[in-house]
N, C-alpha and C positions, 0 to 999 in steps of 0.2 A: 503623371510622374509624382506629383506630390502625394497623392495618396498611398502612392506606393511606398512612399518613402514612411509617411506615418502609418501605415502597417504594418512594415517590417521594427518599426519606432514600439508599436501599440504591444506586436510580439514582445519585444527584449524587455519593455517592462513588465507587462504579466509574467515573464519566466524568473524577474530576479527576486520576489515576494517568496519563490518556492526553490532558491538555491541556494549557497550555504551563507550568501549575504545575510536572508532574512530582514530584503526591503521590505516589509512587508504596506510599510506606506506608499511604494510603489501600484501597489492594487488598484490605486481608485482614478489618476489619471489614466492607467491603461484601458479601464473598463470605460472611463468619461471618452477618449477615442471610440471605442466599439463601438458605444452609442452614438458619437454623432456621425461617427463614418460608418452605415448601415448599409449591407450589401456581399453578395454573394462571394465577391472577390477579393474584399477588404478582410471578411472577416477569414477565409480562404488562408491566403496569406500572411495575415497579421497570425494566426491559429497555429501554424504549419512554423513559422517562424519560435512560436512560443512552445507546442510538444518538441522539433528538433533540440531546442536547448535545453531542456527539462530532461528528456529522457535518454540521452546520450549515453549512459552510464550503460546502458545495454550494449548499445555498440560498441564500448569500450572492452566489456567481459569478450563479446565475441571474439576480438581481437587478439586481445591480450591471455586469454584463458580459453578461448574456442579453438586457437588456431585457424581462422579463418582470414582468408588474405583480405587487408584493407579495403580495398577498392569494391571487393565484394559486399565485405560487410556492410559499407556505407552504402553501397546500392539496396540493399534489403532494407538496412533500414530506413532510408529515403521513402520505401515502397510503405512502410508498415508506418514511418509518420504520416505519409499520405493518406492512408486509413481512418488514421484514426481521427485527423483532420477532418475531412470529410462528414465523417460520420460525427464528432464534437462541434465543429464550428459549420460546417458548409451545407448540410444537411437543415440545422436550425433557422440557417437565414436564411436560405431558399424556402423553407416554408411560412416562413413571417414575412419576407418580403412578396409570395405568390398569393399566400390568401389570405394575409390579417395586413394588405396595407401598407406592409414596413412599419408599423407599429411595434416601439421600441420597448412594452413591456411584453409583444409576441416574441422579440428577440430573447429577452432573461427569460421568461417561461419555457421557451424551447429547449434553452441552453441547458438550464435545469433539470428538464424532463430528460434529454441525453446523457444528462453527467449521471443520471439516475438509472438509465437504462443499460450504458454502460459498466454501473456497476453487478451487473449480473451479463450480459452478453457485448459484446463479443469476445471480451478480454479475460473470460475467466470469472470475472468479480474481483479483481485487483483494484483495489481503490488507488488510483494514479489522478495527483493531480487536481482533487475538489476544490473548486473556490474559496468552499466554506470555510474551508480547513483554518485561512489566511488568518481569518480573526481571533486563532488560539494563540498570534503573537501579538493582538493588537491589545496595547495596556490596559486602554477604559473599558475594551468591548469583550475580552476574552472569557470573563464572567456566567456573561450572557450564556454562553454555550449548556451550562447548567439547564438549562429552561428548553433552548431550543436546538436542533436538528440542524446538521453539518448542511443538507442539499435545502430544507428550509433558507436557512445563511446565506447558499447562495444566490437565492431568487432576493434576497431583501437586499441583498448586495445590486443586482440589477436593479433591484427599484429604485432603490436611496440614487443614482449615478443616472437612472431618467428625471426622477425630480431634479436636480440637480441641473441638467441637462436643458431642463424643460423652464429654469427659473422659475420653479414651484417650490420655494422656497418653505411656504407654512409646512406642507404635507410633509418634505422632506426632514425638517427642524421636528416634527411630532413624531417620525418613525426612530429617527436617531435617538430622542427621549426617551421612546420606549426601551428602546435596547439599552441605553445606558441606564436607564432605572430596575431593567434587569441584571443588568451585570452587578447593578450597586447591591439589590437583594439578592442574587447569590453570593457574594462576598462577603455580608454581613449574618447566612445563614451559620449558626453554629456549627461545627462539625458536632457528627455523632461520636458520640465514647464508645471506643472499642477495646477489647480485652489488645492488649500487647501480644503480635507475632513476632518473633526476631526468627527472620531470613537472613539466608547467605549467599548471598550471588557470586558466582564462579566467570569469569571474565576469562575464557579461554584464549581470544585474539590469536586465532591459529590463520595462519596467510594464506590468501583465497586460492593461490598456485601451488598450495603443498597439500589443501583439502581435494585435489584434483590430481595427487599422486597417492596410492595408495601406502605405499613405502613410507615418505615424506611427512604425511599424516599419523603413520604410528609413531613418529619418532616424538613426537609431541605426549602421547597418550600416558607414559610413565608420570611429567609433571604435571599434566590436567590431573590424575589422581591422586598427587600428592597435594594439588590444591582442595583436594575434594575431601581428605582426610585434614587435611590442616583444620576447613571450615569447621569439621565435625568434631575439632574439639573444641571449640566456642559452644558446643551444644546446643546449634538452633533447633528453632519447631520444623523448618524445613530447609533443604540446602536446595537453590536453582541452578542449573547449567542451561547453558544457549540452544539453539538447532542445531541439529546434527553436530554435537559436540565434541564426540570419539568418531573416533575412524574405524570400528567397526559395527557390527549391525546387531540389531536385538537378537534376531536369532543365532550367533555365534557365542562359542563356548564362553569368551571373555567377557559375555555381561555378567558372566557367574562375582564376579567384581563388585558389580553394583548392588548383586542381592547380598553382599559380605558387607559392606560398607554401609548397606540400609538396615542392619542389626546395630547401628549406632545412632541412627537418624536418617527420616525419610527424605529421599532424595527424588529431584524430579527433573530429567533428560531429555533432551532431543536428539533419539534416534532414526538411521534410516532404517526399515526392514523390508524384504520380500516376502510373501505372504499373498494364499488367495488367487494359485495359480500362476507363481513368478511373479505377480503386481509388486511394483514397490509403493511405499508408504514414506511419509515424512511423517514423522509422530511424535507425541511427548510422552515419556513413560515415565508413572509414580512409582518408587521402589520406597517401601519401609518395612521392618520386621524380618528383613530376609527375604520378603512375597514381593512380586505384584501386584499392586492394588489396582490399576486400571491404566491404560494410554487413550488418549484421545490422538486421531487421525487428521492432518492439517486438510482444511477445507476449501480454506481460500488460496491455492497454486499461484507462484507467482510466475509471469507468462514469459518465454521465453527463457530464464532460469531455472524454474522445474516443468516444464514443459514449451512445448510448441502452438501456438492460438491454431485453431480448426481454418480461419482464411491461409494459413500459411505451412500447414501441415505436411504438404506436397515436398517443402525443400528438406524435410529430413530426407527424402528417398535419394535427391540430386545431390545434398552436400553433407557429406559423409562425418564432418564435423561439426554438427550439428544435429547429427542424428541420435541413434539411443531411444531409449525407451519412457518413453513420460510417466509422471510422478501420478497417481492415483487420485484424487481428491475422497477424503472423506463425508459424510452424507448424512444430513440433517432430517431427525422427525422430530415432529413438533417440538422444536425447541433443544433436543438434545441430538446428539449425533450416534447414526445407525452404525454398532459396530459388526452386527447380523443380519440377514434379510429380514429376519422374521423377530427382530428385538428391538427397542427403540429406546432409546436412555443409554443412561449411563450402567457399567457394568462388573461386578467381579471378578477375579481371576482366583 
């Protein structure tokens, strides 16, 4: 029973580091639990405990913007934090506890290697939720990041919390050093001199329940372009708008708008379009001169919001409010994104 209890103890503090608290000192008793409570079930639960509070916000959309009745929703998602549990926490420690021993740096190197794996399957590549991330609010160490790698962070995150653990105090005192004498020399690197851009950022805050009415959504579009003409007479080098920022789609007559508006200064948008066989697309389009200069196609989907994960695909057919059609992912070669089969880079219009 007591372990159960610091489990469910070990979750709530890992989840509050990544919520709008921004305990972010929270982190390190949570992980000092994981490690000395090693085990299939601890970490199971303590896991399961910390993705349900973290990523709630899903089941909220469903709810509140799916139309999907409560008791449903929460069952699906029960199903799909068990997932990812599983495959995050339970999977890691069944294999350090079966064949490294329970050896507590098999635990952080697992964990690691999952958080790493998941960021390419089974979610898409939704980056949800990395360890690493924690130490871009911590004051001495956020420096450091300069130098080194988000899922790096978070294997030295488990190390520092085994020494620790293990009252190896030297090792751990010398690993901390290092990071903190990285964070001190990226902090003290000069920034580089750069020519002056002046941007305009367009702050549309259009309300998630009116972007899911198409009616609702134009009724907005007159003042988003009045902010969009106001920016352009500041005369920046470029004006930003958000994702999907209009309510309507590249391909309809009313972006004739933006190519009038980019004879004052280029502008750069998040629209949806279909294209490609009915596919839709989330995309960012450069508008200046009147022209098109290029869109890039959003790569990384985020799962459940613009689409449905492959484990769970089956319930668009059963629940009818959650069905639709998924978002396309855009397609990487070498470095730049395919907007052709047979073309690679970037491209003009």
């Amino acid at each position: 029973m007591k372990e159960v209890i610091l489990s469910v103890l070990a979750g709530l503090l890992l989840y509050l580091p990544f919520s709008k608290l921004n305990l972010w000192f929270l982190l390190f008793p949570a992980l000092f639990l994981f490690v000395k409570y090693r085990g299939v079930l601890f970490w199971t639960l303590g896991g399961y405990v910390f993705i349900f509070l973290s990523l709630r916000c899903a089941n909220i959309a469903s709810v509140e913007f799916g139309g999907i009745n409560p008791i449903l929703s929460y069952f699906m998602y029960s199903l799909f934090v068990l997932i990812f549990t599983l495959f995050q926490f339970s999977l890691p420690a069944f294999i350090a506890q079966r064949f490294f021993k329970n050896s507590p740096l098999a635990y952080g190197f697992f964990y690691t290697l999952f958080e790493l794996l998941r960021s390419h399957f089974p979610f898409g590549g939704f980056p949800w939720l990395l360890m690493g991330e924690v130490i871009s609010q911590v004051p001495l160490l956020k420096y450091s990041l300069y130098f080194l790698s988000i899922p790096l962070y978070t294997f030295l995150l488990w190390v520092l919390l085994m020494f620790l653990f293990q009252k190896r105090l030297f090792p751990f005192a010398l690993v901390l050093l290092v990071l903190l004498s990285l964070s001190l020399s990226a902090y003290l690197v000069p920034p580089k001199e750069l020519n002056g851009v002046k941007v305009a950022l367009v702050q549309t805050a259009v309300p998630q329940e009116d972007k899911l009415s198409k009616e609702a959504f134009d009724q907005h579009t007159p003042q988003i372009l009045q902010m969009v003409e106001k920016a352009l007479e500041e005369k920046p080098d470029l004006v930003v708008l958000p994702e999907s920022a209009l309510s309507f789609y590249f391909s309809e007559e009313q972006t004739e708008i933006l190519y009038h508006l980019s004879l004052r200064g280029p502008i750069l948008v998040g629209l949806i379009d279909v294209r490609e066989n009915l596919k839709p697309f989330n995309s960012a389009y450069l508008f200046a001169e009147g022209m098109l200069i290029d869109y890039y196609d959003k790569v990384k989907l985020m799962p459940i919001g613009e689409y449905v994960p492959k484990p769970f695909g089956f319930l668009k057919e059963i629940f009818q409010a959650i069905g639709g059609i998924d978002y396309v992912p855009g397609q990487v070669c070498k470095g730049y994104q395919i907007q052709r089969p047979s073309h690679c880079g970037a491209h003009m219009l």
